[in-house]
PAFI-186889 format. One line per 3 residues: number of its first residue (from 1); their letters; for each residue x, y, z of N, C-alpha, C. Coordinates in steps of 0.1 Angstrom, whole numbers, plus 5000, padded with zeros to 4 digits. Layout:
// residues N
NUM) a) X,Y,Z,X,Y,Z,X,Y,Z  ...
This chain:
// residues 257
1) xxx) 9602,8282,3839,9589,8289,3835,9582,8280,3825  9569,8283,3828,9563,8271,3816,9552,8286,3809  9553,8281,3798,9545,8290,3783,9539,8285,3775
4) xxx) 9529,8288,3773,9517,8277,3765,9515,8288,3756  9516,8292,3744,9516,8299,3731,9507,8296,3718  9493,8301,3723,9481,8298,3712,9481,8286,3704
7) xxx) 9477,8279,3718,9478,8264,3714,9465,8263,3713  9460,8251,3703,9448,8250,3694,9450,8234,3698  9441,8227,3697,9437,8212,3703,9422,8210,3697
10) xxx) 9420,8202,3691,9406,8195,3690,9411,8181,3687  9398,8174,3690,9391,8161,3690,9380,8160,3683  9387,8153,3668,9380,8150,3657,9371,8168,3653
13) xxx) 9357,8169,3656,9351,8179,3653,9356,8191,3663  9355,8184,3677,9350,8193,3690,9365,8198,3689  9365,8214,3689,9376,8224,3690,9376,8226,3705
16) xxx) 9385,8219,3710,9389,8224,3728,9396,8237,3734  9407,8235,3729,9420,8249,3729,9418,8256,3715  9415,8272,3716,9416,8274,3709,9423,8288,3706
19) xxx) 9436,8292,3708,9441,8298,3709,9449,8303,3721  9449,8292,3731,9452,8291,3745,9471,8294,3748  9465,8306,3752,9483,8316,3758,9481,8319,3773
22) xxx) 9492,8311,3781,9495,8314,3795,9508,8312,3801  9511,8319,3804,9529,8322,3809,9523,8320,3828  9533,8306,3831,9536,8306,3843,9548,8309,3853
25) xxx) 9554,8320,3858,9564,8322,3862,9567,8309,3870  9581,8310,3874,9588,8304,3889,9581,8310,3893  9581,8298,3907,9578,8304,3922,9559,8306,3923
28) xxx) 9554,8306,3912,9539,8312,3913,9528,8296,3911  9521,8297,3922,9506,8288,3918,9497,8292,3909  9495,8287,3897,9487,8296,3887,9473,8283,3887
31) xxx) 9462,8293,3893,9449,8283,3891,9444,8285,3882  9439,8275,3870,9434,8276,3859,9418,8266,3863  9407,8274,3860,9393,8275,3865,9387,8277,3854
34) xxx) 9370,8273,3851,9362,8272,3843,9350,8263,3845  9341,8263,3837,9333,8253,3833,9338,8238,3836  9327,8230,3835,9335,8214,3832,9330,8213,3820
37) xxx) 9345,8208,3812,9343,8198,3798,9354,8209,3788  9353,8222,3796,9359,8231,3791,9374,8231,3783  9381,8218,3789,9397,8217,3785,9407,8219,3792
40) xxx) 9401,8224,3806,9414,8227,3816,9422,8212,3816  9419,8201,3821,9429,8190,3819,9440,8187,3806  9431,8192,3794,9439,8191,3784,9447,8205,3779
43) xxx) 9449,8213,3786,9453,8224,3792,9468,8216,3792  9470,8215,3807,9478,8209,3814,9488,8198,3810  9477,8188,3801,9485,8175,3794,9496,8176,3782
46) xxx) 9495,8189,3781,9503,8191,3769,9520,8199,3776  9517,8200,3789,9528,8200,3797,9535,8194,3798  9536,8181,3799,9541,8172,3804,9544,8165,3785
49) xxx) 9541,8166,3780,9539,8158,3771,9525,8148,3765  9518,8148,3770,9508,8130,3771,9498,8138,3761  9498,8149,3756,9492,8162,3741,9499,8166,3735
52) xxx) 9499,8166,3723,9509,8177,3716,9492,8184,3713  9504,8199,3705,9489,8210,3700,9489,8209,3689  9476,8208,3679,9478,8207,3668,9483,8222,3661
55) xxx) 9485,8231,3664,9489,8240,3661,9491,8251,3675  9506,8261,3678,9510,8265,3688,9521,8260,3692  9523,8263,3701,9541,8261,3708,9539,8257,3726
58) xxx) 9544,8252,3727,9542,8249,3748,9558,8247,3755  9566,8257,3763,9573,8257,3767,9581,8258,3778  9588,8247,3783,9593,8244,3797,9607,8247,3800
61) xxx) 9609,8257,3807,9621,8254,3810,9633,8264,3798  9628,8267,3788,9633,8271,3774,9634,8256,3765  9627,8245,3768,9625,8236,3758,9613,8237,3753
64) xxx) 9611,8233,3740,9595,8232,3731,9595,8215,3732  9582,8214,3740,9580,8203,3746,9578,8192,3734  9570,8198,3725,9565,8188,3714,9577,8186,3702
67) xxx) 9588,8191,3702,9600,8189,3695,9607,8181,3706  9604,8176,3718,9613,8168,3724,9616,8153,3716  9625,8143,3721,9626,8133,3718,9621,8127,3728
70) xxx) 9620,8111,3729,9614,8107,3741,9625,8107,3756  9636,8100,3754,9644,8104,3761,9647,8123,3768  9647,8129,3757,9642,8146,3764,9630,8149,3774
73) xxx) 9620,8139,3765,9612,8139,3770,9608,8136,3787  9613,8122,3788,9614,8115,3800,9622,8119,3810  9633,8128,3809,9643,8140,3821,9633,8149,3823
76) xxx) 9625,8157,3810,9613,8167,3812,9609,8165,3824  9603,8150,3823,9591,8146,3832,9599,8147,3848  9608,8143,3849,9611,8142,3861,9615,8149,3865
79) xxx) 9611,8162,3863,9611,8172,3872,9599,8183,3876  9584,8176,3869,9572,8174,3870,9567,8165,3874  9556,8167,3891,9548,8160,3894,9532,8162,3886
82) xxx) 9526,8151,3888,9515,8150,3882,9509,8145,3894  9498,8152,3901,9487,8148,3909,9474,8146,3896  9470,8128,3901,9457,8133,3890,9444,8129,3898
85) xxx) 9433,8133,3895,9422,8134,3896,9415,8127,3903  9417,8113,3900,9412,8105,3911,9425,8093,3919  9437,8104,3920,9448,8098,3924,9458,8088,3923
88) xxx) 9447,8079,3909,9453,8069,3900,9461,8063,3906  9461,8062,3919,9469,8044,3930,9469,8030,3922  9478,8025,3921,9476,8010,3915,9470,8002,3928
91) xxx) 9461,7995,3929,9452,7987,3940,9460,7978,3945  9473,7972,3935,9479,7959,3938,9493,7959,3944  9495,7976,3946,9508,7979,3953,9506,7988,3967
94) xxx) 9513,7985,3974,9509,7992,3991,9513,8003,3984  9512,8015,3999,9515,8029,3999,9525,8029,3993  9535,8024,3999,9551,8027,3998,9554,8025,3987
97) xxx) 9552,8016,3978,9549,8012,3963,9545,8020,3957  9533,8026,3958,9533,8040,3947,9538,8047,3948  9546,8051,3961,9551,8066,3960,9562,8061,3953
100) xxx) 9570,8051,3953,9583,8049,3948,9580,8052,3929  9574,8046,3928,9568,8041,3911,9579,8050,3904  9578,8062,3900,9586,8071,3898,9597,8072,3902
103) xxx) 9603,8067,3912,9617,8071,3920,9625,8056,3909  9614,8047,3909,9622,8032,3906,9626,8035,3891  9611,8042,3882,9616,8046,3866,9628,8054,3866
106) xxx) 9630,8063,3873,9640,8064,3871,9652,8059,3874  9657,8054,3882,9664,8044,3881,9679,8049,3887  9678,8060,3892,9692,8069,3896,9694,8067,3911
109) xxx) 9684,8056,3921,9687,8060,3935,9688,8045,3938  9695,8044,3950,9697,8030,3958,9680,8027,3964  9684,8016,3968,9667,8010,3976,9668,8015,3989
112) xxx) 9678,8021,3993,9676,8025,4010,9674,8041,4003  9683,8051,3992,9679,8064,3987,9661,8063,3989  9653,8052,3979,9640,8052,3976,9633,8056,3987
115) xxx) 9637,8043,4002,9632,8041,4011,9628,8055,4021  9643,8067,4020,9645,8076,4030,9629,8090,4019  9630,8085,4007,9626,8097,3999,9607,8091,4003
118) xxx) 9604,8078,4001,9590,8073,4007,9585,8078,4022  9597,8080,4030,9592,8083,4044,9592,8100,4042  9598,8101,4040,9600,8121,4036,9584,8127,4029
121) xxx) 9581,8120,4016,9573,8122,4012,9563,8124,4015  9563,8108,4026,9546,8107,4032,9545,8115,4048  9557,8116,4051,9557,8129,4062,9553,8141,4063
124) xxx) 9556,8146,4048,9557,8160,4046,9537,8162,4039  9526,8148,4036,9517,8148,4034,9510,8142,4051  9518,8140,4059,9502,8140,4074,9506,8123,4072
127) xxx) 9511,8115,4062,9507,8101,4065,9519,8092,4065  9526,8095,4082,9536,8088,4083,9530,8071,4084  9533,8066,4085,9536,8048,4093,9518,8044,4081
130) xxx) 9516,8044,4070,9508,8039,4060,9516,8033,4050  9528,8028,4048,9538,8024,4034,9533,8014,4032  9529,8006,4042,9527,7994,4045,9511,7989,4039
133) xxx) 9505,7998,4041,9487,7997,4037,9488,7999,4023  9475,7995,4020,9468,7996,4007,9462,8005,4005  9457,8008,3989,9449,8023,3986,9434,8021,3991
136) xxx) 9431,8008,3996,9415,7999,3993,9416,8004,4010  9423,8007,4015,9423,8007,4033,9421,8022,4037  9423,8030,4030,9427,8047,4028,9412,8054,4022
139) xxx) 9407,8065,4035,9397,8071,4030,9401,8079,4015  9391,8084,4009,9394,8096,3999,9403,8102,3997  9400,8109,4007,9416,8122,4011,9426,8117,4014
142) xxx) 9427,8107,4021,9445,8100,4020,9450,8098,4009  9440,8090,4003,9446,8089,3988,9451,8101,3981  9447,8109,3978,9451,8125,3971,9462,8129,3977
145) xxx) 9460,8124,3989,9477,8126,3997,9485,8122,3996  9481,8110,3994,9496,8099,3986,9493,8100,3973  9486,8107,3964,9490,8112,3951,9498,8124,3949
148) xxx) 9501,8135,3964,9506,8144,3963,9519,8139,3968  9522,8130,3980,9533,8127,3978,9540,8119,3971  9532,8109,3962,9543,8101,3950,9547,8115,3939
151) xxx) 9540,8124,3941,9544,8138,3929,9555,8146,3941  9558,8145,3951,9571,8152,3954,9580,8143,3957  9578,8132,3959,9590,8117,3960,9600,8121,3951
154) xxx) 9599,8129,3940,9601,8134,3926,9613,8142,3931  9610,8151,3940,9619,8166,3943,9615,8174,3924  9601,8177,3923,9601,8184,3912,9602,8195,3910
157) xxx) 9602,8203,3904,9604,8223,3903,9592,8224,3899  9582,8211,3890,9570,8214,3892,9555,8210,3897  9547,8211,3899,9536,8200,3904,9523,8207,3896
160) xxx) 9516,8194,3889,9504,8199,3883,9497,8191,3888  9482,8200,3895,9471,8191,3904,9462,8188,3891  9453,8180,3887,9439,8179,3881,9432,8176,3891
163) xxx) 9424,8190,3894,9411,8187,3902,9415,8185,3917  9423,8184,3925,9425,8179,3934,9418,8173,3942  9406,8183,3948,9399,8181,3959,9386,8177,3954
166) xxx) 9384,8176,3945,9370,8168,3938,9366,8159,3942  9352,8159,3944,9346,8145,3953,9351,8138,3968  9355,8159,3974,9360,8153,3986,9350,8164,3997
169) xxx) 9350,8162,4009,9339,8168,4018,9349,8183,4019  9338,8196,4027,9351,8206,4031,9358,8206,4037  9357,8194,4046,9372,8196,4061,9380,8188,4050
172) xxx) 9381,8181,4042,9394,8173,4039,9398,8178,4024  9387,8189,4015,9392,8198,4007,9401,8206,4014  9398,8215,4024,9407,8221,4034,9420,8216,4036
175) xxx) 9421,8203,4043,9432,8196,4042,9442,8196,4026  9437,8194,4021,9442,8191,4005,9448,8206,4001  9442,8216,4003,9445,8232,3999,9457,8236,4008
178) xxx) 9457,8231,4021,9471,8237,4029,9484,8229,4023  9479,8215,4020,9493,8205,4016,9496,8214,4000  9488,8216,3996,9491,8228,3980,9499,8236,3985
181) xxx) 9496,8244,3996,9507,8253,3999,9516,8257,4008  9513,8243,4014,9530,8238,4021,9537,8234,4013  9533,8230,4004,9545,8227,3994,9553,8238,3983
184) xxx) 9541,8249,3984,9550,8255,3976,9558,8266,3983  9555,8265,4001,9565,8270,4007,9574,8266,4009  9573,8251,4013,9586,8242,4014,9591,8240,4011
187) xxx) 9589,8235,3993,9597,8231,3986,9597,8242,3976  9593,8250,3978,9590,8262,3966,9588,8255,3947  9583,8252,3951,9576,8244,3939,9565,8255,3929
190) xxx) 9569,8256,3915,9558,8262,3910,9549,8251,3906  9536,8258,3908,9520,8247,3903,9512,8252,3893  9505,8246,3892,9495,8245,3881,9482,8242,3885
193) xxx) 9471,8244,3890,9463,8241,3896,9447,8239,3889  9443,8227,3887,9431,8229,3878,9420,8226,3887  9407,8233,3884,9399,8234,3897,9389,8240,3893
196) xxx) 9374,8237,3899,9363,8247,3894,9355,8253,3910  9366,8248,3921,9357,8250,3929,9372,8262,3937  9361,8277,3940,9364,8289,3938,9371,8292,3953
199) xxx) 9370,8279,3963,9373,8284,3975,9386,8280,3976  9388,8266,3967,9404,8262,3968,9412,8275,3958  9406,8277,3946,9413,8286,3940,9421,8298,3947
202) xxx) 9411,8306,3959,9415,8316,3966,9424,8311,3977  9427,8300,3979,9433,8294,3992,9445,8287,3986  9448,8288,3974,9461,8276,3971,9468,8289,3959
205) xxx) 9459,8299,3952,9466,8303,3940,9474,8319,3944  9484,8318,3935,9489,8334,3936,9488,8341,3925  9482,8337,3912,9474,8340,3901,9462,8333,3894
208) xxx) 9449,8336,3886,9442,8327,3885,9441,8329,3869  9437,8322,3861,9435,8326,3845,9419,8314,3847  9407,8321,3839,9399,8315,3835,9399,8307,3821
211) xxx) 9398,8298,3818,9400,8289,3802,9382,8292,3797  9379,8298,3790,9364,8297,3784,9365,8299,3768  9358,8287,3762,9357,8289,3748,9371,8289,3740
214) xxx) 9380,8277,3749,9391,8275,3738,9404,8284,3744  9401,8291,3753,9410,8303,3758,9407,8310,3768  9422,8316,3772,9423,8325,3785,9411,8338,3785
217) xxx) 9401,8334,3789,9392,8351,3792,9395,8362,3803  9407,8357,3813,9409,8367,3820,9417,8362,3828  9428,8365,3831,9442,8365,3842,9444,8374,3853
220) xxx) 9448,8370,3866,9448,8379,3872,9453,8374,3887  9458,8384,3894,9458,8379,3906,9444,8377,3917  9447,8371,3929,9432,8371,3938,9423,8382,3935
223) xxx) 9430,8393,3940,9422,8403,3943,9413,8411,3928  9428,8410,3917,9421,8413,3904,9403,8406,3902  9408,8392,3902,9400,8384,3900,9384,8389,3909
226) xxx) 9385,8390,3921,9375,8394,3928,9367,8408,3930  9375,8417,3914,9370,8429,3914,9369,8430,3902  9372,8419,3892,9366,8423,3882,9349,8423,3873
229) xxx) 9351,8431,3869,9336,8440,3862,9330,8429,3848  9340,8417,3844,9339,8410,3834,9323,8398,3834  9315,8401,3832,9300,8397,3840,9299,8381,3835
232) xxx) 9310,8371,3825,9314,8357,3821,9320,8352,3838  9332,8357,3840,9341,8358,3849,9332,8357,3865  9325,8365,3864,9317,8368,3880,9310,8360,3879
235) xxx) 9301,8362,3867,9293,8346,3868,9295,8333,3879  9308,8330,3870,9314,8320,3878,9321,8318,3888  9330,8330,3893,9334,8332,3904,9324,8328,3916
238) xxx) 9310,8340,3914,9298,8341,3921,9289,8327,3921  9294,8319,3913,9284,8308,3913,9269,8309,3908  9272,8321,3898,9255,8322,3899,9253,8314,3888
241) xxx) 9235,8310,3885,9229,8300,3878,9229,8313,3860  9230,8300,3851,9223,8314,3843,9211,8312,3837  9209,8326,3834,9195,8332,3833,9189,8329,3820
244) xxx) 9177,8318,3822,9169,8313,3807,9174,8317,3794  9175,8309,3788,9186,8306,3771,9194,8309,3772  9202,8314,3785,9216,8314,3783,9224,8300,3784
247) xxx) 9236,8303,3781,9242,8286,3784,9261,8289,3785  9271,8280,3791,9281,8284,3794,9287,8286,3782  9284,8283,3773,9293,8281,3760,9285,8293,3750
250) xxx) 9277,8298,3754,9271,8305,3741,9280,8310,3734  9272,8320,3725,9280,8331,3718,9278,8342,3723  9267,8345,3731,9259,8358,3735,9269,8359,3748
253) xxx) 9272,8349,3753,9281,8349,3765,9295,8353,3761  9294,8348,3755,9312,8355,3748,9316,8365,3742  9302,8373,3742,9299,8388,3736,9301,8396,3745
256) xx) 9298,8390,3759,9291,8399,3770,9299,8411,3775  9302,8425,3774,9313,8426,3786,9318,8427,3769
C-alpha cells in the first residue's frame, strides 16, 4: 500500500503540495488528474524517493520512505517501475539495452536470466523482435512501450506512469491505456497514474483523486467522479473553458461548491 500523509513541498517561494493525503490500496489503479503545473509529477516523485516533503510522511509498503537509507532505499526502488514522460530511452543503447538498464543495476540475474526477462517484457508490450533497434528507429508510441516494458523487466508490485500518453495521437493513446491494464491484470500490479487527459483516466483507473491547489479536492471511484455536483471537479472533467476572470488557481475557485 502506498500513503502519502499531508505532504507539503515547495520550491523556493512557489508552494506545490500543500497538504497532500492519498492512500493507494493493493491491487487498485489510482489516477491522479488536474491542471498542468499543478504538482501531480511531484506528487509521485516523492514515491520513489527522487523528493522528500518538506513537511508530512509518504509510505510504502509500512516503510517511511524519507527515513530510508540509500541502500533501503535502492530494494524500495526495485520493486517500483517508473514509466516517465517522455520515456527517457538513452539514444546510445538499442531496445534490449534499456529494458535491461535496471535488471543489470541490480545485479541479482545471469545474462541469459536478463535476456529471457527482455523478451518477456517486450512481448507482453506488442514489441517482439525490436531488442536489436534503436529509440531514433521507433515511432512515439513504441517508445512509451519500451518505457512500459523496461518498468516491468522489473517484476514490480508497483508501476508509476507520468503522463503516459502525452503527445501521442488517439489510436496509439488507446494502445498505451489497454497495455495500463493488461498489466494490471497480468501482473496485478498496483499503479499510479498521472494524467490530464480524462479519457485515459476512465479507461485505465479504478479510483481517481483530483490534486488542485496543493491537494486532494476530490476522490473517488469512475462513476463517483462522473456524478459529482463539485462545479472545480466537472469543470475539468467536462473540459469546459473558464468563464472571464476566472482562472485554474483562483481563490474564488476554491471557494466554489
Amino acid at each position: 500500500m502506498i500513503q502519502l500523509k499531508n505532504v507539503h513541498k515547495a520550491f523556493g517561494p512557489k508552494r506545490v503540495l500543500d497538504g497532500f493525503t492519498l492512500d493507494v490500496p493493493d491491487g487498485e489503479t489510482m489516477v491522479i488528474i488536474g491542471y498542468s503545473g499543478t504538482g501531480k509529477s511531484v506528487a509521485i516523485k516523492h514515491i520513489v524517493g527522487l523528493l522528500e516533503p518538506d513537511h508530512g510522511e509518504v509510505w510504502v509498503d509500512g516503510l517511511n520512505v524519507p527515513e530510508l537509507s540509500r541502500r533501503e532505499l535502492y530494494a524500495l526502488r526495485s520493486n517500483i517501475g517508473y514509466v516517465f514522460q517522455f520515456a527517457a530511452l538513452f539514444d546510445s543503447y538499442t531496445i534490449g539495452e534499456n529494458v535491461a538498464m535496471g535488471l543489470r543495476k541490480q545485479g541479482e540475474l545471469t545474462d541469459a536470466e536478463i535476456d529471457q526477462r527482455i523478451d518477456e517484457a517486450l512481448d507482453l508490450v506488442d514489441l517482439p523482435g525490436v531488442r536489436e533497434r534503436y529509440p531514433a528507429e521507433l515511432s512515439g508510441g513504441m517508445r512509451k512501450r519500451v518505457g512500459i516494458a523496461r518498468a516491468i523487466a522489473l517484476r514490480p508490485k508497483y508501476i508509476l506512469y507520468d503522463e503516459p500518453t502525452t503527445g501521442l495521437d488517439p489510436v496509439t493513446s488507446a494502445v498505451i491505456d489497454q497495455l495500463m491494464v493488461r498489466m494490471r491484470e497480468k501482473l496485478h500490479v498496483t499503479a499510479v497514474v498521472i494524467t490530464h487527459d480524462m479519457r485515459s483516466a476512465f479507461t485505465v483507473g479504478t479510483r481517481i483523486a483530483m490534486l488542485y491547489q496543493g491537494r486532494v479536492r476530490y476522490e473517488g471511484t469512475i462513476d463517483d467522479i462522473k456524478q459529482t455536483t463539485d462545479p472545480v471537479v466537472r469543470q475539468f472533467v467536462e473540459g469546459k473553458p473558464f468563464a472571464e476572470g476566472e482562472s485554474a488557481h483562483s481563490d474564488a475557485d476554491a471557494l466554489a461548491g
